[in-house]
LOMARZA-965251 format. One record per atom (N, C-alpha, C): residue number from 1; x, y, z; residue in three letters. Coordinates in steps of 0.2 Angstrom, whole numbers, plus 5000, padded with zeros to 4 digits. Layout:
BEGIN
  num     x     y     z  residu
  NUM     X     Y     Z     ALA
...
//
This chain:
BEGIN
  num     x     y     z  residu
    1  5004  4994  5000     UNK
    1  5000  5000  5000     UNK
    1  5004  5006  5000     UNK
    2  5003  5011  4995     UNK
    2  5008  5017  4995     UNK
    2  5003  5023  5000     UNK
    3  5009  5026  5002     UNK
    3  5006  5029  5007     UNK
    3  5006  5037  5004     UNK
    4  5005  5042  5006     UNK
    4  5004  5050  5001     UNK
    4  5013  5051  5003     UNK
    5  5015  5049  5007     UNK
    5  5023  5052  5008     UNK
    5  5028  5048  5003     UNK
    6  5025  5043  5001     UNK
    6  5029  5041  4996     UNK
    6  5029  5043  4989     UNK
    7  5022  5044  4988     UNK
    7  5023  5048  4983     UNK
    7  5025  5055  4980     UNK
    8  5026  5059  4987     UNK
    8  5028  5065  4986     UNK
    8  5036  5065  4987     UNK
    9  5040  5057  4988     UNK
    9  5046  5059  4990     UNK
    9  5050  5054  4985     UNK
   10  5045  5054  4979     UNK
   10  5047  5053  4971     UNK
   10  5051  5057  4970     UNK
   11  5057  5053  4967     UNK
   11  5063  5058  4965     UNK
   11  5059  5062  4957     UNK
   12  5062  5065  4954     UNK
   12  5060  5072  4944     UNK
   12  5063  5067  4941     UNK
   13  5058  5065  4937     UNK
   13  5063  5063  4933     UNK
   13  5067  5067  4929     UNK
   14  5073  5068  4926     UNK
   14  5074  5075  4923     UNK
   14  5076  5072  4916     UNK
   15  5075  5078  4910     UNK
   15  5078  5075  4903     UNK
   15  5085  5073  4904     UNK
   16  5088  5069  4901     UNK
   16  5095  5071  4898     UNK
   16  5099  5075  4897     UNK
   17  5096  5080  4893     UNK
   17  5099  5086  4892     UNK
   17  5100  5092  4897     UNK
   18  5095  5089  4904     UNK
   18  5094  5095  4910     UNK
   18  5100  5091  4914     UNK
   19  5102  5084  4915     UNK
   19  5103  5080  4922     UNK
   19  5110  5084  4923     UNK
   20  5113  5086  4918     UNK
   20  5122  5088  4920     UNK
   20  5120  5093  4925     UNK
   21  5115  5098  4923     UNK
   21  5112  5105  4928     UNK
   21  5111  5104  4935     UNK
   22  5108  5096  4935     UNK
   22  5105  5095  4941     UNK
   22  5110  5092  4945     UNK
   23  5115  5090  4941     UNK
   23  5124  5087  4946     UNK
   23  5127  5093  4947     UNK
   24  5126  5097  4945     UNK
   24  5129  5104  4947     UNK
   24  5127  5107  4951     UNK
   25  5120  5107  4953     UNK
   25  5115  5109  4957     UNK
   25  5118  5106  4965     UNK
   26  5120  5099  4964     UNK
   26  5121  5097  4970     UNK
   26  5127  5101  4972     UNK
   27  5134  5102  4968     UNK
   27  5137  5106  4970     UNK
   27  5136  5112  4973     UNK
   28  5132  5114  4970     UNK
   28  5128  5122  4974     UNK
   28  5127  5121  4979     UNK
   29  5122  5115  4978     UNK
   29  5120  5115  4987     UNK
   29  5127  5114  4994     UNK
   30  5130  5110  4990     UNK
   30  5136  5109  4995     UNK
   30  5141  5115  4998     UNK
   31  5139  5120  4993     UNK
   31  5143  5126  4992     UNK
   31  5138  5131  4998     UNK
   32  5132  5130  4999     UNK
   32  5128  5132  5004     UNK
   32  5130  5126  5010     UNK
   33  5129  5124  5011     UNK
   33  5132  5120  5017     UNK
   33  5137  5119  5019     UNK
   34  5144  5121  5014     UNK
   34  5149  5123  5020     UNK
   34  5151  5131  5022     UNK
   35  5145  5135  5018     UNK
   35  5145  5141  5021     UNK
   35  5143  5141  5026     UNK
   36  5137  5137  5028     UNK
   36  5134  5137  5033     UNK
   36  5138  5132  5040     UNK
   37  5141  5128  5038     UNK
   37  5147  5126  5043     UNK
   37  5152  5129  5044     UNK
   38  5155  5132  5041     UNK
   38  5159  5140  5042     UNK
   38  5158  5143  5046     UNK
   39  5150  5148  5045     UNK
   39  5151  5151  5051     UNK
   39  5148  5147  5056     UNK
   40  5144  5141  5057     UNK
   40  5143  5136  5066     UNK
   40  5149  5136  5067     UNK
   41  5152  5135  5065     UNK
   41  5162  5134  5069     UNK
   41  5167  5140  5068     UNK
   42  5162  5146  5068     UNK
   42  5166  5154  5069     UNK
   42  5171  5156  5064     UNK
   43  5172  5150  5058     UNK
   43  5177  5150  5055     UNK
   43  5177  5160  5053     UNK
   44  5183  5162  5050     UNK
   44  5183  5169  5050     UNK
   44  5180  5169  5044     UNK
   45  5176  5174  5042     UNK
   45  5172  5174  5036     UNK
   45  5175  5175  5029     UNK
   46  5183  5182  5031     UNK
   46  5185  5181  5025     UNK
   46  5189  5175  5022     UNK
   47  5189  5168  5026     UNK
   47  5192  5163  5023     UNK
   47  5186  5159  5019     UNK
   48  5180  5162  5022     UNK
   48  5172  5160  5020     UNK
   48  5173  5162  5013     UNK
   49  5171  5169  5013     UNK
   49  5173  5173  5007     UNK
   49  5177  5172  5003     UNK
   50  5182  5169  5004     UNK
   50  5187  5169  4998     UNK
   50  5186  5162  4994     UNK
   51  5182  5157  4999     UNK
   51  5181  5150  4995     UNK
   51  5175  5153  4991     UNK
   52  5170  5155  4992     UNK
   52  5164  5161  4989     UNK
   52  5167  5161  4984     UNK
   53  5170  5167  4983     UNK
   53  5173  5168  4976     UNK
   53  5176  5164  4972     UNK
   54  5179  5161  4975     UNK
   54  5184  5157  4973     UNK
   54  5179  5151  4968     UNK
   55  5174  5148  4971     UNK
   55  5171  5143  4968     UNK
   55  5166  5146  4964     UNK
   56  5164  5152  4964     UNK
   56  5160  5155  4959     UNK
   56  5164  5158  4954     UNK
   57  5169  5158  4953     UNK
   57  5173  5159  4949     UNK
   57  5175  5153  4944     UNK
   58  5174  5147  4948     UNK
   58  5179  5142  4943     UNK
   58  5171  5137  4943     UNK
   59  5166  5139  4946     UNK
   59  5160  5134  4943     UNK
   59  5152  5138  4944     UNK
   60  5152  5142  4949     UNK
   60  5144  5145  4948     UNK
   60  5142  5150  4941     UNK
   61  5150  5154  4939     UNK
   61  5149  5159  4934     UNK
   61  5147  5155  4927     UNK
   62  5152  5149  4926     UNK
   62  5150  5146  4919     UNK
   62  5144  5143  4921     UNK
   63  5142  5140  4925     UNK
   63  5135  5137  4927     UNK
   63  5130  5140  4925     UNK
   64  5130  5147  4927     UNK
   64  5122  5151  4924     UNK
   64  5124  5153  4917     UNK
   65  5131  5156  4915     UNK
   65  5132  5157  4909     UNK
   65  5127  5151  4904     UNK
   66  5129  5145  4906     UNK
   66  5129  5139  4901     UNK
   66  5119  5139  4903     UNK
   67  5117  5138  4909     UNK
   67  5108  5139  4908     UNK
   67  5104  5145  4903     UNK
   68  5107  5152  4906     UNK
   68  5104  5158  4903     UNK
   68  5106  5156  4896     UNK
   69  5112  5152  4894     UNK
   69  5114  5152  4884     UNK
   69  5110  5146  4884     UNK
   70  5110  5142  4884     UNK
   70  5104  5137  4882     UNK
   70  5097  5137  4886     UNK
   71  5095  5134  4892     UNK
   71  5091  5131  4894     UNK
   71  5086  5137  4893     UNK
   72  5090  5141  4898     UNK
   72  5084  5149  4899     UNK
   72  5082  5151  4891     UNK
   73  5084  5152  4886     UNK
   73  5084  5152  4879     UNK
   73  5078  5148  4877     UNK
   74  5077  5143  4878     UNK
   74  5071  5137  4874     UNK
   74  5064  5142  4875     UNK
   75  5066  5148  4882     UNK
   75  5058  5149  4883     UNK
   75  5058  5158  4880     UNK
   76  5052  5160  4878     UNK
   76  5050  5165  4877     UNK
   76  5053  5170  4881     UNK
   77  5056  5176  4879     UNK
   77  5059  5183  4883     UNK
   77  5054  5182  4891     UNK
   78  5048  5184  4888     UNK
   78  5041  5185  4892     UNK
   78  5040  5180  4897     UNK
   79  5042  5174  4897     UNK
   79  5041  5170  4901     UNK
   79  5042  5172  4908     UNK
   80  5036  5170  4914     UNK
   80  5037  5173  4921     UNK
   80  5045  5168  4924     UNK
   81  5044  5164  4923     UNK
   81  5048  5157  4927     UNK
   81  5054  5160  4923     UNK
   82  5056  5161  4917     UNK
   82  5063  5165  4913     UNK
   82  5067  5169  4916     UNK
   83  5062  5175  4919     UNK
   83  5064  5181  4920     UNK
   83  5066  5181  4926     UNK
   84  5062  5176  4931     UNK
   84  5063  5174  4937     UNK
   84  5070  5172  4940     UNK
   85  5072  5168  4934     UNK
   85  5080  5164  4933     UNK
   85  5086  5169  4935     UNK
   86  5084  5173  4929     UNK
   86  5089  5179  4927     UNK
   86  5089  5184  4932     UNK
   87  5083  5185  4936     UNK
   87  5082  5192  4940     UNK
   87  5088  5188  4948     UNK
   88  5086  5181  4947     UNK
   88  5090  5177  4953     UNK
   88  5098  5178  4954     UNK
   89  5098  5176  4947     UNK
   89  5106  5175  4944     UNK
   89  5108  5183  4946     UNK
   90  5104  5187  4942     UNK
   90  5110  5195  4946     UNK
   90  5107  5196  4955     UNK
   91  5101  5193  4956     UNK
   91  5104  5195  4964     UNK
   91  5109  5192  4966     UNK
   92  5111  5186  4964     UNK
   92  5119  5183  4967     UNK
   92  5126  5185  4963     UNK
   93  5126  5188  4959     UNK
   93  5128  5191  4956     UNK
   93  5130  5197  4960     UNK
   94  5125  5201  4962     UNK
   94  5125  5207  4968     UNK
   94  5130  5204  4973     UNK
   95  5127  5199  4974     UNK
   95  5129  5198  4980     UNK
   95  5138  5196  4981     UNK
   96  5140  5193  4976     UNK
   96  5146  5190  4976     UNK
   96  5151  5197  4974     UNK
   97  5148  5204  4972     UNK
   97  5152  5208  4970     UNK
   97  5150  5212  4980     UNK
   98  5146  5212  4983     UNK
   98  5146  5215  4988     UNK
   98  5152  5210  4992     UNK
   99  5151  5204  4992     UNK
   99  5157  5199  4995     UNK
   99  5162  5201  4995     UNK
  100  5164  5200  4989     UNK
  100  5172  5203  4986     UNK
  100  5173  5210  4987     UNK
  101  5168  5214  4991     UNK
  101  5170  5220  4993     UNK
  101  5170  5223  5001     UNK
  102  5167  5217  5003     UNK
  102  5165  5216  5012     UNK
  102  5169  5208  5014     UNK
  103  5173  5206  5013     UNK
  103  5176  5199  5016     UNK
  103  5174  5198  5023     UNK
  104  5171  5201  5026     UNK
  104  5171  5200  5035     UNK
  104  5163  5200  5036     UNK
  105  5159  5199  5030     UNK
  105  5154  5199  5035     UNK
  105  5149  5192  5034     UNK
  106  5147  5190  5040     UNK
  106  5143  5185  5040     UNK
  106  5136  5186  5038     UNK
  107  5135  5190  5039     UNK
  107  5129  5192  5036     UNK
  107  5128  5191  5030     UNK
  108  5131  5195  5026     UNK
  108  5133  5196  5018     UNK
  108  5133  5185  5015     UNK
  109  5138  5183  5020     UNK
  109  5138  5176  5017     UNK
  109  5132  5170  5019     UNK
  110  5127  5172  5023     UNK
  110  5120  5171  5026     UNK
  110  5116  5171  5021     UNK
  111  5115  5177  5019     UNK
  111  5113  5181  5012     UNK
  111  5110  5176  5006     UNK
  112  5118  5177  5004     UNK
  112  5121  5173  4997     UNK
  112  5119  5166  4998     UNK
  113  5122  5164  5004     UNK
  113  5117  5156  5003     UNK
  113  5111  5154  5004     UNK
  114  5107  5157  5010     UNK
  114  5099  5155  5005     UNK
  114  5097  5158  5001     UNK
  115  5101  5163  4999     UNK
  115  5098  5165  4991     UNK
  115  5100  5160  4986     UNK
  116  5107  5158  4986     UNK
  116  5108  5151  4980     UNK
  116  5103  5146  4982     UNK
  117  5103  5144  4990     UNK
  117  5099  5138  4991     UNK
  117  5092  5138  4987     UNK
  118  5090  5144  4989     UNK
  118  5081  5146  4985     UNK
  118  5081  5144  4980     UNK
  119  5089  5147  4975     UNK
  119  5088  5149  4971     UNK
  119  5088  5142  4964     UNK
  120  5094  5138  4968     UNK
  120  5094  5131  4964     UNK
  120  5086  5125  4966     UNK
  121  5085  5127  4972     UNK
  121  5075  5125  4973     UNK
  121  5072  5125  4968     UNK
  122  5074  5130  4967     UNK
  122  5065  5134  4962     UNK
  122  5069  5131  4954     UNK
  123  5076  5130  4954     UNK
  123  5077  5127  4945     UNK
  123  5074  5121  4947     UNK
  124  5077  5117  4950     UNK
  124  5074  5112  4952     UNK
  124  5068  5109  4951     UNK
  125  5064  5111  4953     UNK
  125  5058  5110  4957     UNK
  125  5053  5113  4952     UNK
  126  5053  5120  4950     UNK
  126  5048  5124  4946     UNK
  126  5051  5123  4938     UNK
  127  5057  5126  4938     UNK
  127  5060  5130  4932     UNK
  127  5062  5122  4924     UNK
  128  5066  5119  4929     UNK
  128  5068  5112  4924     UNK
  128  5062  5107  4923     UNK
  129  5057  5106  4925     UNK
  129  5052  5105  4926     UNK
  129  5046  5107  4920     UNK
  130  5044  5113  4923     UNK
  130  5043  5118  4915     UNK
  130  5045  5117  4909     UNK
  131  5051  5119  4908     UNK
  131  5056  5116  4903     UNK
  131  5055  5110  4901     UNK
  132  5054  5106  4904     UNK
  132  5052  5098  4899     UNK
  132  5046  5098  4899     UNK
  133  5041  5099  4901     UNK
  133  5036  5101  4898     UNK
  133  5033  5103  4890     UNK
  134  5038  5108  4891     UNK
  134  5036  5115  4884     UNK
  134  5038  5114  4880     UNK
  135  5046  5113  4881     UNK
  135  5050  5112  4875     UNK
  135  5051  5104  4873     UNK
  136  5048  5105  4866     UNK
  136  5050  5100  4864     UNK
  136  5055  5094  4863     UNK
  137  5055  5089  4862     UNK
  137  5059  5083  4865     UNK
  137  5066  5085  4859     UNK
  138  5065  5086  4855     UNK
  138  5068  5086  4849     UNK
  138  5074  5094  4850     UNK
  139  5071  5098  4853     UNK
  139  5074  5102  4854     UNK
  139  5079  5101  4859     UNK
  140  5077  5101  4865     UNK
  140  5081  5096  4871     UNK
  140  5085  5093  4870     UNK
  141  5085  5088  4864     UNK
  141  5090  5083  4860     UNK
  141  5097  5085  4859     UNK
  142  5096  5093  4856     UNK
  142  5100  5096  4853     UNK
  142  5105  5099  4856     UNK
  143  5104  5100  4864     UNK
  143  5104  5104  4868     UNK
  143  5111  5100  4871     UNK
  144  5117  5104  4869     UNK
  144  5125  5102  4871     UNK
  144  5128  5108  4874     UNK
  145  5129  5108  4881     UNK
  145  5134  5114  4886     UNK
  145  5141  5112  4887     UNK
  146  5145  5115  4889     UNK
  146  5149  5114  4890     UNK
  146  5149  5113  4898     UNK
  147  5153  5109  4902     UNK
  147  5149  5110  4908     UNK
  147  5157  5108  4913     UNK
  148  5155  5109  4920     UNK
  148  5159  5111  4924     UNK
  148  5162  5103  4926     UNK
  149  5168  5101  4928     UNK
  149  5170  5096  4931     UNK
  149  5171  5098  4937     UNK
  150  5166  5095  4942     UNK
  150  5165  5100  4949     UNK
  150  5170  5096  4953     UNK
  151  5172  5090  4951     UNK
  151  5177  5085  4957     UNK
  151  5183  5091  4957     UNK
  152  5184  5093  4952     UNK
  152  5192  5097  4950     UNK
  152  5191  5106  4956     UNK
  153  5187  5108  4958     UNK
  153  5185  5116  4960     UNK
  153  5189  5113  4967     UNK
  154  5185  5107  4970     UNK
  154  5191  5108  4976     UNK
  154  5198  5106  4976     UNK
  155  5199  5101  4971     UNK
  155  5205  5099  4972     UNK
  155  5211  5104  4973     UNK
  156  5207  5110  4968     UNK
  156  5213  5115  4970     UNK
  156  5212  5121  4975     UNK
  157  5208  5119  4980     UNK
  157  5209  5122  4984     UNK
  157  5210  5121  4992     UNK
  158  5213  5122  4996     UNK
  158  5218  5119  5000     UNK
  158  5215  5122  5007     UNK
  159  5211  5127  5009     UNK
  159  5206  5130  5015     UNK
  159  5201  5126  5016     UNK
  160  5199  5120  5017     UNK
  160  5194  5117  5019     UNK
  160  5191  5117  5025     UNK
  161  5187  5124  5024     UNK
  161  5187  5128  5034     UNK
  161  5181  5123  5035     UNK
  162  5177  5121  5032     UNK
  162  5172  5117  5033     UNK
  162  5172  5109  5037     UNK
  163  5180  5108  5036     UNK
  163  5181  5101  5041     UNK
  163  5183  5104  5047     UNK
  164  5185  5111  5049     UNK
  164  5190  5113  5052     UNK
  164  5184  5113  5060     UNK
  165  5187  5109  5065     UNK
  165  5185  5107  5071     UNK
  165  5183  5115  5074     UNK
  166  5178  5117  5078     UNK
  166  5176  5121  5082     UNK
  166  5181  5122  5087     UNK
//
């Protein structure tokens, strides 16, 4: 007997053409998560901040570059859920330019991660969803990004304040 929680804890299925987005997606998330480990263990924020950067530098910026050039493109200028994308994309944009201007503050890195966390939710969940719905299969087909090797962003980074004991 299937109960309602089961069926509500049905994994998306996702196109093919979406799934790399959604392995990146996971990245995102983790990229909130050790901000938010960061500061539970007081870690100093600008060592916060400069992984921030650092990793939106070497996979958040090609990320939405490669969505907004393809995926965001399948749908009308007009579209609400499009615009929605975009309007996200430059709040964290804002944000990563107030970062790299304010390194000390936790507030600022609070901020920035539930707004990525929202912000990958709502592809998740509303926007890539939509997406396979509307546009065509054949179009989707077609659909080749370039895309991040995320194993590689930490390898070369050596602050892993996120393990770092309280």
């Amino acid at each position: 007997m299937n109960s309602s929680k089961d069926n509500n804890s049905k994994p998306i299925k996702r196109h093919e053409a979406i799934v790399q987005f959604s392995r990146e997606h996971h990245f995102g998330l983790l990229l909130v998560w050790k901000i938010k480990q960061g500061i539970k263990k007081n870690v100093s924020p600008e060592r916060i901040s400069n992984y921030v950067l650092y990793f939106f530098e070497h996979d958040l910026k090609q990320h939405f570059s490669n969505e907004e050039k393809t995926l965001f493109a399948y749908l009308p200028e007009d579209n609400l859920l499009r615009k929605q994308a975009f309007q996200e994309h430059n709040k964290i944009y804002s944000l990563i330019d107030a970062i790299s201007n304010e390194k000390m503050s936790y507030s600022l890195l609070s901020q920035f991660s539930e707004i990525l966390d929202s912000h990958i939710r709502f592809e998740e969940r509303i926007l890539f969803s939509h997406i396979q719905e509307v546009v065509p299969e054949k179009i989707l087909m077609e659909h080749q990004a370039s895309h991040i090797d995320n194993k590689q962003v930490d390898n070369n980074w050596d602050d892993h304040f996120w393990e770092t004991k309280k």
